[in-house]
C-alpha positions as CSV (number, residue, x, y, z in Angstrom):
1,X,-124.8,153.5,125.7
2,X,-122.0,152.0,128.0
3,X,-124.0,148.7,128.3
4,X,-124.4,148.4,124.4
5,X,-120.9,149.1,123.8
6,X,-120.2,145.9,126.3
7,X,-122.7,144.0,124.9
8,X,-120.9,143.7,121.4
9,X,-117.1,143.5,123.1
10,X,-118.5,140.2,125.3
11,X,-120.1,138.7,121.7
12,X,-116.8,139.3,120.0
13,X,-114.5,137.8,123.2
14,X,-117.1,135.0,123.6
15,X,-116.8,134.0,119.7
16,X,-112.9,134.5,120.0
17,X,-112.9,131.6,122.9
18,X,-115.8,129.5,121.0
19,X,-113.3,128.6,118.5
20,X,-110.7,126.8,121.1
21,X,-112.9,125.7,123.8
22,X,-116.0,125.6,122.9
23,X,-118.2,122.7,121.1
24,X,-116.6,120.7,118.0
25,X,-117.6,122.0,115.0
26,X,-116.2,122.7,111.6
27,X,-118.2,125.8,110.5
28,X,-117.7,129.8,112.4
29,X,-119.6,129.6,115.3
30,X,-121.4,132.9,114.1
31,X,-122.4,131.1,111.4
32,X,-126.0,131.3,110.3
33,X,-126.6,127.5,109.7
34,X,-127.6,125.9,106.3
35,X,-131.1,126.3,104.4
36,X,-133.2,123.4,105.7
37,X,-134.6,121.2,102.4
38,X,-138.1,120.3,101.7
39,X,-137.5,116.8,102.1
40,X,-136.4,117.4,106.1
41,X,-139.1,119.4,106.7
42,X,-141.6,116.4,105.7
43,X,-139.3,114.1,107.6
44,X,-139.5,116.3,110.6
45,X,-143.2,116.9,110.2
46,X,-144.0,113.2,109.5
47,X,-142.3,112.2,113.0
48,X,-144.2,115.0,115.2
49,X,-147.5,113.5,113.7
50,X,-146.6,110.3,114.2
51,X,-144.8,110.0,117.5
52,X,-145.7,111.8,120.9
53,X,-142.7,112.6,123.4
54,X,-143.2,110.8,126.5
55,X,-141.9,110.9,130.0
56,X,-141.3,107.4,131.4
57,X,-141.3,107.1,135.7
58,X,-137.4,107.1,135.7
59,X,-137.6,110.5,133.7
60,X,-136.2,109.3,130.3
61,X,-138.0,110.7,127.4
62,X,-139.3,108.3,124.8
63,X,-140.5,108.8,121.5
64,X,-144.3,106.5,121.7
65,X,-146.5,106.0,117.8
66,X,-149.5,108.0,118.2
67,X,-152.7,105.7,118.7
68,X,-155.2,107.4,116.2
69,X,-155.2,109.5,113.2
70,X,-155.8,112.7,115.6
71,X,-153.5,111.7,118.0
């Protein structure tokens, strides 16, 4: 198909411009990412059980400590 064919010529000409205008980085920007360690994922599941995202009356998000063990 036409539309497939486009589909992977826009990927390739959006990666192209990624690497001059678009966000700093020093890896490919088709690059997978990194393996995430066991240590962040506790981290990361440590601070959703003990924080709650809230939404203060001037829109900001803030991170509030859950009250209880069950949240």
């Amino acid at each position: 198909m036409a539309f497939d064919r486009f589909d992977r010529f826009n990927e390739k000409v959006t990666l192209f411009f990624l690497k001059f205008v678009g966000p700093p980085s020093t890896a490919a920007p088709d690059h997978r990412g990194r393996v995430v360690t066991e240590d962040e994922v506790a981290r990361e599941t440590h601070a959703r059980q003990a924080f709650e995202r809230v939404v203060g009356p001037d829109g900001k998000a803030y991170l509030v400590e859950r009250d209880g063990p069950t949240g």
